[in-house]
N, C-alpha and C positions, 0 to 999 in steps of 0.2 A: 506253119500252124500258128494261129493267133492265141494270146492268151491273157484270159481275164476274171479276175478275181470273184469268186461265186456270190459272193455278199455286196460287194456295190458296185460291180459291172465294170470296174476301171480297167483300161489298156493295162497292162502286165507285158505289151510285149507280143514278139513273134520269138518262136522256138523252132529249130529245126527238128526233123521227125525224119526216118528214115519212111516211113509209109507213105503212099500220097495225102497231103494234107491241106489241098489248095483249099481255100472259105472253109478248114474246121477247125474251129473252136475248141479249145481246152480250157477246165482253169484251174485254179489257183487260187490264192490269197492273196493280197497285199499286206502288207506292213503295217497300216493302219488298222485295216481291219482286225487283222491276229493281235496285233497292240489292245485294241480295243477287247476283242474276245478274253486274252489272257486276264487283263486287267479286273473282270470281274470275276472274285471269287465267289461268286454264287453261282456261278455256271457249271452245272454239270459236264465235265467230257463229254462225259459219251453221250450226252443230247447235243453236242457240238458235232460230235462224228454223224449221229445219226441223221442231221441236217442235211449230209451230204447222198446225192440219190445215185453211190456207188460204192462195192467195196473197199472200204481203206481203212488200215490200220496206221497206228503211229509206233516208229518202231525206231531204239537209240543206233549210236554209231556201228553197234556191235549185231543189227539186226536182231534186238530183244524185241519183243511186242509188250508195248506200255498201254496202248490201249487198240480198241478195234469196234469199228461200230456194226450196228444187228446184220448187215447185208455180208460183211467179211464173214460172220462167225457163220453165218446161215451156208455162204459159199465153202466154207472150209469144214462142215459137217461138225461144229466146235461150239463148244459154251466159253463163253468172257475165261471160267476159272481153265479150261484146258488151253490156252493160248498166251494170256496176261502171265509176263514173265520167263516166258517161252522163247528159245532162239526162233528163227523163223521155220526153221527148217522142221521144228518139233511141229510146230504151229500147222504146215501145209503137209505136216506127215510124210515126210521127204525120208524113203530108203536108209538113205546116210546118218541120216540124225542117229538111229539106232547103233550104228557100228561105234565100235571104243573110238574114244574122243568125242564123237558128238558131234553135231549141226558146225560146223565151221572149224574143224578139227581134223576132217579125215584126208584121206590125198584126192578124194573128189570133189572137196570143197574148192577148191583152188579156180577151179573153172564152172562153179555155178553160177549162172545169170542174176540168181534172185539176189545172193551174197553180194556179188561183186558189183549192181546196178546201185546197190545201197550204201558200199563203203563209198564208188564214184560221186554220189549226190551229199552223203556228208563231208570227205575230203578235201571235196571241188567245190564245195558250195554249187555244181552242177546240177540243174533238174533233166531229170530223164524221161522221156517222152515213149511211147509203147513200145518196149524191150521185148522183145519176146524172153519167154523163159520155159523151160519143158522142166522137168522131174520127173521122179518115179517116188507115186505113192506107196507106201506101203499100209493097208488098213487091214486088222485082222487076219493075217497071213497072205494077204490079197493082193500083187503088185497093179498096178494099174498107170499110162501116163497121162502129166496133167499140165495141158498146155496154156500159156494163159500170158497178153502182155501185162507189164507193169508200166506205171509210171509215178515217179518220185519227184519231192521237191524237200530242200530240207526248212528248217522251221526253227529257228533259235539252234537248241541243241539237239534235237528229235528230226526225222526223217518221214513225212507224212508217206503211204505209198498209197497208190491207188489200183487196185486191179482194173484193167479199165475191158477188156473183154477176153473172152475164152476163147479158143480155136482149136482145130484141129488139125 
């Protein structure tokens, strides 16, 4: 899978992918570019996020949600203030979040997708490419599963992730 930077198209590289990914495209940022983005402080985030025409939120080592743009929150039935600050798991309404200890706490965090594709891409400085990850929401007493790949790249010290599509 080839990969290149959304802002000015440069080669980034090939990534392997577990999916078939012969001629698809993925991207990215470069270096430059995020140099440049950070650099102004007149830049709103989240019209940076919203540039982007896929769900993705930025989220630290620890899988907190620092920010999320309109297509995340819309995806995840959430306003900016129920997510910003949020483990992830609070965030996608995941089952566990609820039980004592909390989102990345319980003995089922150990083997969550979403957790552990996040610590791999900030640890490893590794980007991760569509992960599958399942869950069980809980909304309003309501369980439901919610299937959906990810893919991550980290960014300074923050973990951009992208939900890049749903399934079944």
């Amino acid at each position: 899978m080839n990969r290149v930077c959304s802002w000015c198209h440069k080669s980034l590289g090939s990534i392997d992918s577990d999916v078939h990914s012969e001629g698809v495209v993925t991207h990215g940022i470069c270096q430059d570019c995020l140099d440049d983005i950070f650099s102004k402080s007149s830049l709103d985030f989240t019209l940076f996020l919203n540039s982007i025409s896929a769900p993705v939120a930025i989220v630290d080592k620890n899988g907190v949600f620092q920010s999320a743009n309109d297509l995340a929150q819309s995806l995840l039935n959430k306003d900016r203030s129920e997510i910003i600050h949020k483990m992830s798991g609070e965030a996608f309404s995941c089952k566990n979040a609820s039980l004592p200890g909390g989102c990345g706490k319980t003995i089922h965090c150990a083997e969550c997708e979403l957790r552990n594709t996040i610590i791999e891409t900030y640890e490893h400085n590794k980007d991760q490419v569509d992960i599958p990850v399942t869950l069980i929401q809980e909304k309003e007493s309501q369980r439901e599963m919610f299937h959906f790949l990810v893919s991550t790249q980290k960014i300074n010290d923050l973990v951009l992730m992208k939900i890049d599509e749903l399934y079944l």
